[in-house]
N, C-alpha and C positions, 0 to 999 in steps of 0.2 A: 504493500500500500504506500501512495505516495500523497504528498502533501499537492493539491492545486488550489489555487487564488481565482475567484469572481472577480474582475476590474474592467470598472468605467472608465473611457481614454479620453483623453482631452484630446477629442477630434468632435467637434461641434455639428454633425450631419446625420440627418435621422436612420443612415442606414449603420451607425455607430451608437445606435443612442440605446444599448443596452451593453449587458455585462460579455466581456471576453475571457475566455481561461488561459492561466497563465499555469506553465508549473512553477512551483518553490525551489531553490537550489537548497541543499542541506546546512548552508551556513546563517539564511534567515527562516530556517524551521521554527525556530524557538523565539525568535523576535516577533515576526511577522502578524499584525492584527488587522481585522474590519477597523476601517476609518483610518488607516497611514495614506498616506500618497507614496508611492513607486514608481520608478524609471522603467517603462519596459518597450522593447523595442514593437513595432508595433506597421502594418503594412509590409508589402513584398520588396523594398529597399530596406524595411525592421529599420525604421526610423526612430530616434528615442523621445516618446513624449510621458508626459505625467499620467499619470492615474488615480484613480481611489479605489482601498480593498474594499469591497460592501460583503465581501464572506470568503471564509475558508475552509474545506470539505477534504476529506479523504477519498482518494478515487485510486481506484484498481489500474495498475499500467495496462497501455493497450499502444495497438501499433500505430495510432496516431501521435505524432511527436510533438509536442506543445511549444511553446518559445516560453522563455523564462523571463521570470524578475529580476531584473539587472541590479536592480540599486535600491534600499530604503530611502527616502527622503527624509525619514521621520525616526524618534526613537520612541514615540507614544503616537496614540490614533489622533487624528487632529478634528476627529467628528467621531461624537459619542453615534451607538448604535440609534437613538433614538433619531436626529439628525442622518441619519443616515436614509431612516425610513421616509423622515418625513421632503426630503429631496425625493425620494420615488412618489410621491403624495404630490407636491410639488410640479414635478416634471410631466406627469398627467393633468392634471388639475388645470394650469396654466399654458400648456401644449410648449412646453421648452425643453431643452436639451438638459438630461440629468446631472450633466457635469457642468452646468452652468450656473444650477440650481448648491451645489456642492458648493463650488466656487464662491457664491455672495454671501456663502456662509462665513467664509474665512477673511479677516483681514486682506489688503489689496497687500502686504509685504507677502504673504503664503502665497500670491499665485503665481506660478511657474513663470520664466521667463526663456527664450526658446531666442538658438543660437547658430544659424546655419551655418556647414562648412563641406566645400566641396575637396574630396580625398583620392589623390592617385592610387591604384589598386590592379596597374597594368602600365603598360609602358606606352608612351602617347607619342607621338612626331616630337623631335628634339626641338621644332623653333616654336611651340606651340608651348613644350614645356618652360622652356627660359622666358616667354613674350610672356606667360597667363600667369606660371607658376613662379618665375627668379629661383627655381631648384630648388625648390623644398616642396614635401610631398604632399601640400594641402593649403588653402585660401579659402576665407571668408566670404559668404555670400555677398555681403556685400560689393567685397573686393571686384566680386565678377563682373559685378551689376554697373561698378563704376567703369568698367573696364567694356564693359559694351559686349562680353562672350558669353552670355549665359545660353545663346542660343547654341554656340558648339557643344558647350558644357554637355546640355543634355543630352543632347548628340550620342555624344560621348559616355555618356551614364546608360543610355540604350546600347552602346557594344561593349557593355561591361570593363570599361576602362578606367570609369570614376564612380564614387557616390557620395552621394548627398548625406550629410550626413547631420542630426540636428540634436544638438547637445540641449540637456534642460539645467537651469540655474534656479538654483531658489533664493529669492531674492530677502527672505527673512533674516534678520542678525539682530542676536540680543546685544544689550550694548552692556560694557567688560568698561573696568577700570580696574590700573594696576595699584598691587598692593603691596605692604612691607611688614613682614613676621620676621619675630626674632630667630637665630638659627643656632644660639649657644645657649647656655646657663648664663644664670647671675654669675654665678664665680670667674667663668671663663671670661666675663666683659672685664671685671674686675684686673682681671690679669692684663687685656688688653691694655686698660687706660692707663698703667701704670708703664706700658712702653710706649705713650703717643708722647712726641713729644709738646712742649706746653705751650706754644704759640697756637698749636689745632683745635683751636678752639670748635670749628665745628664739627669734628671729630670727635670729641669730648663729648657735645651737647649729641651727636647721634648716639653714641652708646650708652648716654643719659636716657634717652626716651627709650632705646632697646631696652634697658635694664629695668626701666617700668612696665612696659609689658608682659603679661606671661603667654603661655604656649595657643591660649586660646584666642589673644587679641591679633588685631592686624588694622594697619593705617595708612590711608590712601596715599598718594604721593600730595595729592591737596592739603593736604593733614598734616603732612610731614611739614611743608613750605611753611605753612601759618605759624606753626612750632619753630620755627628757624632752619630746618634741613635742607639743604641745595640736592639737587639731582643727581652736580656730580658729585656729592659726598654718599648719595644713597649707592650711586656706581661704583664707588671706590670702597665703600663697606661690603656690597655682593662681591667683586672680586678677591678682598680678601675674607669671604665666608662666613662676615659677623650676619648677614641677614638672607633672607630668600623672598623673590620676587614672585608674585603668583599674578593672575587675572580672576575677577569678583565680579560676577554677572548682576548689574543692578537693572531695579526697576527706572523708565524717565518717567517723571513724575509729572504730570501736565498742570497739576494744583501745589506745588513742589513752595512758590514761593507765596500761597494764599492762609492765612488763620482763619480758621472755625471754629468763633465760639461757639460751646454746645450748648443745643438746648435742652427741653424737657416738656413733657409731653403736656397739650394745653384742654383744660376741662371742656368736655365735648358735651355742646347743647344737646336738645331730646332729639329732633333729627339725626343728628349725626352719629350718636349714641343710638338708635334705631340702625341705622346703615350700619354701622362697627359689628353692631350685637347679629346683626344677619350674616355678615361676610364672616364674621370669628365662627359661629358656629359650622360652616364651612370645612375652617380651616383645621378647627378639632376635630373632625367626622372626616376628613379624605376624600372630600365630594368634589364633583365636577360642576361648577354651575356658572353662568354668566350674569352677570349682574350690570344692570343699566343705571348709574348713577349720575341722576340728571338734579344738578343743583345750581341753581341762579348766581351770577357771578360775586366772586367773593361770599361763598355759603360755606366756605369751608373743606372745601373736597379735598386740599392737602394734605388737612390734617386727620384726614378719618386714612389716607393711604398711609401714610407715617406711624398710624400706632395699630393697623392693620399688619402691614410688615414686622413690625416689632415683634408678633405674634408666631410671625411667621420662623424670623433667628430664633426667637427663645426653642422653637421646635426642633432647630437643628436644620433648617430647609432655606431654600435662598428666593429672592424675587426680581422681577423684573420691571422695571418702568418705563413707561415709552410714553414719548414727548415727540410733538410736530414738528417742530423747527429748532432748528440751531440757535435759534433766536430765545428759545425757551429753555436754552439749558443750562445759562448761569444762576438764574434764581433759585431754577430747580434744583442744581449739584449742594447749591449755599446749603436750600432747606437739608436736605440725605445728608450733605459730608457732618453739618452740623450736630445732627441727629445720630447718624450712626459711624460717623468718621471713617478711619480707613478699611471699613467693611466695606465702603463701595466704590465700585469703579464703572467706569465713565467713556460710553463709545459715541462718537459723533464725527461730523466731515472736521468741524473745526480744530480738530487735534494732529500732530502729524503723524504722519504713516507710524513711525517707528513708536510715538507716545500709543496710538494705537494699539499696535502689538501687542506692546505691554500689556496695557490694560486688559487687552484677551487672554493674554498667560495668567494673568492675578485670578482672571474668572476661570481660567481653566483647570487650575493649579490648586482649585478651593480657597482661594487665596482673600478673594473677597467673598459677599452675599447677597450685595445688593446693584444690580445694576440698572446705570442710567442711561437713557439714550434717542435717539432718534429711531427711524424705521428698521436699519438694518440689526439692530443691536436687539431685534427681536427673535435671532440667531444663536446670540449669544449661550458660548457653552454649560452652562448651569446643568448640573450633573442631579440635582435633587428639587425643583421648580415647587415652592410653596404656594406663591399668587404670583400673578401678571396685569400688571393695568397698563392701560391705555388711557391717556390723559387727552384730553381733548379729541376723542373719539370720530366727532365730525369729519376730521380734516382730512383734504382729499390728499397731502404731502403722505400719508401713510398707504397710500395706492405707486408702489414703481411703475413707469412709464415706459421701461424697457427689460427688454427680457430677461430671468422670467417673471412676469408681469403680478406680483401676488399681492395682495393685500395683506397689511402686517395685523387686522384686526381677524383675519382667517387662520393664519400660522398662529398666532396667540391663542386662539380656539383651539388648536388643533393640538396644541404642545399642553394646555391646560387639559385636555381630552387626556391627554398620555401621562399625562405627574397626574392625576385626580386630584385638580386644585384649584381654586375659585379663579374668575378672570374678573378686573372691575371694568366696564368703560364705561368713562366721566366725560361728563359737557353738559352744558348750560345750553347745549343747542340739539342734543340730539342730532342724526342722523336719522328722515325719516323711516331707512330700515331698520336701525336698532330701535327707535322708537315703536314700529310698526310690532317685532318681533317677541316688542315687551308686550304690549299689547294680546298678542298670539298666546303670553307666558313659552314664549322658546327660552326668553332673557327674562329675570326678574329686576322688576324697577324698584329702585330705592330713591326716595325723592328728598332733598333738601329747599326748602321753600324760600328760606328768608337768610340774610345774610349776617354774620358772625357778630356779636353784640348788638342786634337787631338795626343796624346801622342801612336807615333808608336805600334803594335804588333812587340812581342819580333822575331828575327831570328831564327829559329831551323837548327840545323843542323842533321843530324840522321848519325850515325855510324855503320858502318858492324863489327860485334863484330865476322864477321867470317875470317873477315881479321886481326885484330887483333889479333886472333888465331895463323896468318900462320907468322905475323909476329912477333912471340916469346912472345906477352904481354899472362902471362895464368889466369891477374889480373881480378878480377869483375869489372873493371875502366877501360874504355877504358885511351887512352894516353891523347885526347883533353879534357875527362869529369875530369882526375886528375888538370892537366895545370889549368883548368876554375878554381877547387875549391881553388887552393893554388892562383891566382891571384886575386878572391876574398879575400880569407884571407889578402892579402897582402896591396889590399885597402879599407880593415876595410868596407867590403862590405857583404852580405851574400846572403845564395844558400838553395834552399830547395833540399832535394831528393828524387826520390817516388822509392821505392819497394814495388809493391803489394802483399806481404806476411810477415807473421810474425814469430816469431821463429828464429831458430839459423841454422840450415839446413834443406830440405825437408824430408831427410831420412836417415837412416841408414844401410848399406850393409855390406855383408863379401865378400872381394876381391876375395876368397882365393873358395868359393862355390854359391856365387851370392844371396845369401839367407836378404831378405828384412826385416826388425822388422816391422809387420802390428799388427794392433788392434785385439786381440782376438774376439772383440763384431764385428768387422767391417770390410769389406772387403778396406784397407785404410791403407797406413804406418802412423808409427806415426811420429811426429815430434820431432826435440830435440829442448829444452829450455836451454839452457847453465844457465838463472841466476836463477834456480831454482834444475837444473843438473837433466832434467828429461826430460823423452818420454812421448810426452800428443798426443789422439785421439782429432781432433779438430772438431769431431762430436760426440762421446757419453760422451768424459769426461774421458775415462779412462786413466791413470796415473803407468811409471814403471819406475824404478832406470835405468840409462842408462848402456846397457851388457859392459862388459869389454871382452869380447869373444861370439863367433858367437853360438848360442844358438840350430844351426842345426852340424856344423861340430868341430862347438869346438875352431876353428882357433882365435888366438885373432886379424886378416887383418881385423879391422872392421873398416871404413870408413863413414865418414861424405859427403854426397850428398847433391847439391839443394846450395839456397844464403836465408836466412832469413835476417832480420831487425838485429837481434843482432850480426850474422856474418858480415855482414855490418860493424855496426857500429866498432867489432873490429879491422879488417881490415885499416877503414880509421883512427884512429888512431894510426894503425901502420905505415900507409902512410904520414901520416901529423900529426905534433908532434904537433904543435902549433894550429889544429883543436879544435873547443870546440863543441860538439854533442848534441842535445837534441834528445832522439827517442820518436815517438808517434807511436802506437801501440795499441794492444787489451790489452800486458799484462803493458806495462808502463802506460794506462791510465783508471785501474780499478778502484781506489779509487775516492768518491765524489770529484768535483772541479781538480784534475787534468787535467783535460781538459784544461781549463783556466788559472791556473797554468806556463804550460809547453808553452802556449802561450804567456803569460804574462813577460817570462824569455825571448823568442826569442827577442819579441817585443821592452823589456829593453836592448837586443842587450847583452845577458849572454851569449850567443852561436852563430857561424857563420854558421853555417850548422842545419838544422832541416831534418832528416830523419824519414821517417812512411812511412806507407802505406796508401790507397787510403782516409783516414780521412783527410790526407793534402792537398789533390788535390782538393780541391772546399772554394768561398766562402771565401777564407783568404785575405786578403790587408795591408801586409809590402810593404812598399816603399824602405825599402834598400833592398829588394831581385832583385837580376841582374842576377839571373843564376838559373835554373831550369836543373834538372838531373834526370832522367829517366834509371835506372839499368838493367832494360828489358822489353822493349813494349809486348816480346811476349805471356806475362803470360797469357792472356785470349785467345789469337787470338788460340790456339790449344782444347778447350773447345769442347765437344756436344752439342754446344748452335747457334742454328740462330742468336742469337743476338751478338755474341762472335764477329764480326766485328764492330758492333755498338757500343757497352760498349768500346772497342778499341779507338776507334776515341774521343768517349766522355772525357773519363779518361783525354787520350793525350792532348787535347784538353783545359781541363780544369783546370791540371797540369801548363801548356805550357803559361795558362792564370796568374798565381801567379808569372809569373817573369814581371819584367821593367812596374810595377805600377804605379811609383812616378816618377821625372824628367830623373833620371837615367835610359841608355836604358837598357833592357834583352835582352836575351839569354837562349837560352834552347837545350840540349844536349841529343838524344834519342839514344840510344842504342840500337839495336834490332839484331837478327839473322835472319829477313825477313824482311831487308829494303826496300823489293820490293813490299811489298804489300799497296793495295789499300789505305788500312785504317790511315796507318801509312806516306804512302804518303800527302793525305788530309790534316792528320793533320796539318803536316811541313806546308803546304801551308795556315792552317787556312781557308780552304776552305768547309764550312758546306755545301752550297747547288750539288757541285758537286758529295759529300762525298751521299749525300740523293739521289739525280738522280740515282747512282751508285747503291748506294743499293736496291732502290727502285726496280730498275728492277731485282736484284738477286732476291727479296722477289717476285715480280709475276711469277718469271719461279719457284720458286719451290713452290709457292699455300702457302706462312706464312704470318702472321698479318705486316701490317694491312691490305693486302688483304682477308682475310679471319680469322675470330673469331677462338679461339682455346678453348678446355677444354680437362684438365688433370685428368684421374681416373685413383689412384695412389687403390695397392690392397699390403696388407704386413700382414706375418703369420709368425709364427716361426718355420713351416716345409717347404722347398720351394715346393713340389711338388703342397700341398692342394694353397699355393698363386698362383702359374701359372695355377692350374685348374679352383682356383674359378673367376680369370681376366677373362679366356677363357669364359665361363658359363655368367658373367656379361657385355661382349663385346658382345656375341650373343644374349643376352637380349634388348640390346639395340639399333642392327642395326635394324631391320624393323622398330623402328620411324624414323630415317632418310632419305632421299632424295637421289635419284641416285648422288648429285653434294656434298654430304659432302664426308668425306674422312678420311679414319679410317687410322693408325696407331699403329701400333701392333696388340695382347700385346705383351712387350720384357721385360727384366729384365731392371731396370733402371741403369745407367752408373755406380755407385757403388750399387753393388746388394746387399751388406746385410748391415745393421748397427743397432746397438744395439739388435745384436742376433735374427734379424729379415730380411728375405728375402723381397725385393720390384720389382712388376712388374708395368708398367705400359700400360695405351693406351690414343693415343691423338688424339680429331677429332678436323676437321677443315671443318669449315664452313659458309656459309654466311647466308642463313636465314632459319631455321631449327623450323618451329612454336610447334614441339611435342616435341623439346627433353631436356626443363625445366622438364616440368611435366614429361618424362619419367624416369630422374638423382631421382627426388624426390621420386616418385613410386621404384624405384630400394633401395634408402635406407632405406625406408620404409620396404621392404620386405625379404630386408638382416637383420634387426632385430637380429635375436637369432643368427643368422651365428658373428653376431660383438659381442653380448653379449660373446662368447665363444673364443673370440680372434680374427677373423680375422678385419682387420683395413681397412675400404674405406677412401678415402681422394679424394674430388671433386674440381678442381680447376678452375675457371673460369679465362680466360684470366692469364696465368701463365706466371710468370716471370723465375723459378726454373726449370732447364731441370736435373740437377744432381744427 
């Protein structure tokens, strides 16, 4: 009997996208586990790519000869069995490639890095060899490429005279600092000092701090410096033996130079005491339950997850939190690290690669219990899962947009499904499916009504910014939203303000011929950046000097459109002298730790106005903000999106909640051009459940989720004819699996039809229970094969949150 390995290869094509058998050589018999990565050679050139073991069996030899496992990557499994399963759960689920799904599990340092090199292996024409090769017996793919042969190359790889040959690298490295341990006795230093002679003085003071340490200590070369010891006296002690140099794998610490005072746990009102008392009992019994905790802003939902989890370590069990935005994760980390210190650790974009790492080995390692984070970090390897929340529930940021395409509120179900552990998801806004589903009793609601020392919701007022129009104001400030900000100013009080977009204007026009600056790649204007003095595509990237004249008629009537963040913000400093601005933004908050940063200035009270976009509207708690400003409700409500009422309400909603936190009351000033409508109404009232009735019924007379399931086949080529035929061709493939009661749509071009030089059509069905039409999604891309190998692009979307 011999040892053989199941592995999934990192070759991303559905005719790969199950397990391959490898045999085991006898030297990683006893290593070898499900969840390492391995090197194995793989195709008929036995190319070396990555892999994952998902199992290991014993099998009887037979005269089929297997290829083997070249190399461990790993000296532990880098995905628990559970993770394991649930990438197979995964990779159906969401119609992606299983090792893709593997991969977003891992840190971006874990994934493989892949290294072409083409190898002599036969003897080639001598001027081909000195012209390609310079006599040695192998070059870099690149090399070839630069060199303009890759077409003899293969040539040549066809008469067996060269091959291809593709090294993998891992690109993970814990990071090491060198250290200094004593390597004698006391006595023996003793001996020494009495032959140094007496000017060496730093020689002296080395075998002073030697002689204070014993066998167990050791100190960094940082350690040493502060102390007085030079490098080269630590060099000149190892070569005469008084000491030994080692390397000490430390953690990088991304909160390394931050204090957290700790708190302690805050007397929980009868609601919240209600919610606590249902999730605890949960959590003592082993049960699997979802819980929909819907509490109005600033009701306290921090504090019921905080002494929830508590409940959770005291058990011996770890939990996970998830948070929408990067934007929400300094307050959040404040409350945990505060709370439960270096129990937790902390995944998000805003960290780097290697601070990352870390923080996954701490959770990997049992190291911490509690983890904080964004979407991905719902992956996170927690080896014993007590609870899972999801905090701001609504947000569509917890839906990825590329493959594989899952929603982190479904893996969180599904991994609470597997630990038998409560799941919480929190908002003040609901999701009308998780609302829908409490409803059903799929989820159990727990409701928090009223906010933490009964401390009012703010007053809104909303604005016709059409009457402001008529009566001569032609500012982006209405007259009451000005008045509010300068009388804050004035009592040293402050205001946040949401515009949902970023930039300096929408667009650029010629007065003079009407002619728009759009994206060459994209059917899309672009936008102007005043602090960079450029037009940028905010979909493919592309980037041009701003025209000084209209570029169709020549006219220089060129014309700035639209209210960006940065027009904003110059505006109200031209309106208010004595304003002090922080803007948060996509392009204000690229750089590592800005995020925090720019919080951390409001917070010290550097600025009376914090203006962004929709990253400010969730999740914040300043106490001196008393006025909340909203520059135009409208920006979604004109959308191709069903849910374009919803995301409305929610934002408003959520915005509307960051003012009159603290004893001071709020105020919050909406602006709109359709103060009539439903969405924007609700809000002002703070009224979620009328806002849900309301909608509710819009969503059954037109047949949308969550009365019925949806999936998106997105089809994009870069001629449009061959994309709208081959949609046509693949939507007729597909209707005889479904049922007189689904409900096709389309195909149409999608609302911006082309971008990045590529045409996109789509079709959306909708339906309720459809038993063939998994298996038919997968049969179809299966079958489209060569048609994708040759350019064209399917994209499947299950339950889609992107109509655009």
């Amino acid at each position: 009997m011999t040892l053989i390995a199941d592995i999934i290869v990192d070759v991303p094509t559905l005719q790969t996208n199950r397990p391959y058998t490898y045999s085991i050589p006898d030297i990683f018999t006893d290593i070898i586990q499900p969840g390492m990565r391995v090197v194995v050679p793989f195709g008929r050139g036995s190319r070396k790519v990555q892999g994952f073991v998902i199992d290991i069996k014993e099998h009887e030899t037979t005269e089929m000869e297997l290829k083997a496992v070249e190399s461990l990557m790993d000296s532990y499994p880098v995905l628990t069995k559970e993770l394991l399963k649930l990438g197979e759960f995964l990779a159906y689920q969401t119609f992606s490639f299983q090792v893709k799904c593997y991969q977003t599990m891992l840190p971006a340092v874990m994934r493989a890095k892949y290294s072409k090199k083409v190898r002599l292996i036969d003897e080639i024409p001598e001027n081909l060899y000195w012209e390609v090769f310079k006599g040695k017996d192998e070059i870099s793919w690149e090399e070839a490429e630069n060199k303009n042969v890759l077409s003899q190359l293969i040539k040549l790889e066809k008469q067996d005279k060269v091959e291809i040959d593709y090294d993998v690298k891992d690109k993970a490295a814990a990071k090491k600092i060198k250290k200094v341990k004593p390597a004698l006795s006391f006595e023996a230093y003793e001996e020494i000092r009495e032959g140094i002679r007496t000017n060496a003085k730093r020689q002296k003071l080395f075998i002073d701090v030697l002689q204070s340490m014993d066998d167990k200590t050791s100190l960094s070369y940082a350690e040493l410096r502060e102390l007085g010891v030079t490098s080269s006296t630590i060099r000149s002690g190892l070569e005469k033996g008084w000491c030994e140099v080692f390397y000490e794998e430390i953690y990088r610490d991304p909160f390394a130079s931050r204090i957290f005072e700790p708190t302690t746990p805050l007397t929980l009102n009868k609601d919240q005491a209600h919610a606590f008392s249902e999730i605890y009992q949960t959590i003592k019994d082993d049960q699997h339950n979802v819980f929909l905790l819907k509490g109005v802003t600033g009701s306290g939902k921090t504090e019921v997850y905080l002494q929830t989890i508590r409940e959770v370590i005291d058990k011996g069990e770890g939990a996970l939190m998830l948070v929408p935005e990067i934007a929400l994760t300094p307050q959040m980390v404040q409350r945990f690290k505060s709370r439960f210190g270096d129990e937790v650790a902390v995944l998000h974009s805003g960290l780097s690669k290697g601070e990352k790492y870390d923080e996954w080995r701490k959770i990997e390692k049992e190291e911490a219990k509690v983890v904080v984070g964004a979407r991905s970090s719902v992956f996170a390897p927690l080896k014993n899962i007590g609870i899972i929340i999801i905090d701001e529930e609504h947000e569509t940021s917890y839906k990825q947009e590329e493959f594989p395409k899952y929603h982190a509120r479904d893996v969180a179900i599904w991994r609470g499904n597997y630990h038998n552990c409560p799941v919480i998801l929190g908002s003040a806004t609901p999701s009308l499916e998780s609302r829908a589903r409490a409803t059903k009793n799929v989820y159990t609601l727990l409701e928090l009504n009223n906010r933490v020392n009964d401390y009012p919701m703010p007053d809104v007022d909303v604005i016709d910014m059409r009457e402001e129009a008529k009566s001569g104001n032609p500012s982006i400030f209405s007259k009451a939203l000005l008045d509010g900000l300068k009388k804050r100013i004035d009592q040293g009080e402050q205001s946040v303000l949401l515009l949902n977009r970023r930039g300096f204007s929408s667009f650029v026009m010629c007065r003079d011929c009407g002619y728009v600056l759009e994206c060459p790649n994209c059917d899309i204007s672009q936008t102007l950046h005043m602090d960079t003095k450029t037009m940028k595509c905010h979909y493919c990237g592309h980037e041009e000097g701003i025209p000084k004249k209209c570029p169709k008629c020549e006219s220089r009537s060129i014309r700035y459109y639209g209210t960006g963040t940065q027009k904003v913000e110059k505006e109200l400093k031209e309106l208010l002298d004595d304003a002090e601005i922080i803007r948060m933004d996509v392009d204000t908050t690229r750089k590592k730790g800005s995020h925090e940063r720019l919080f951390k200035q409001f917070e010290n009270k550097q600025a009376n106005i914090l203006l962004g976009t929709q990253m400010i509207a969730k999740g914040l708690d300043f106490p001196d903000v008393t006025l909340v400003g909203v520059i135009n409700a409208d920006t979604a409500l004109g959308l191709p999106d069903f849910r374009s009422a919803e995301k409305t309400f929610q934002l408003l909603t959520q915005v509307s909640g960051r003012s009159g936190r603290g004893e001071k009351e709020g105020q919050v000033i909406i602006q709109s051009y359709n103060p009539e409508h439903y969405a924007i109404q609700y809000a002002k009232q703070h009224d979620y459940d009328s806002f849900y009735k309301k909608e509710m019924n819009l969503r059954h007379l037109s047949d949308y989720s969550p009365y019925y399931y949806l999936l998106k086949i997105t089809v994009s080529h870069e001629n449009e004819m061959t994309a709208a035929k081959k949609i046509r061709q693949y939507t007729d493939y597909i209707r005889p699996s479904l049922s007189d009661k689904a409900i096709v749509l389309g195909p149409t071009p999608k609302s911006i039809a082309r971008t990045h030089n590529r045409y996109h059509f789509q079709v959306l069905i909708k339906y309720k229970r459809e038993k063939n039409l998994t298996e038919k999604i997968h049969q179809l891309l299966s079958e489209t094969q060569k048609e994708q190998a040759k350019g064209m692009y399917i994209s499947i979307d299950y339950q889609p949150l992107d109509f655009i």
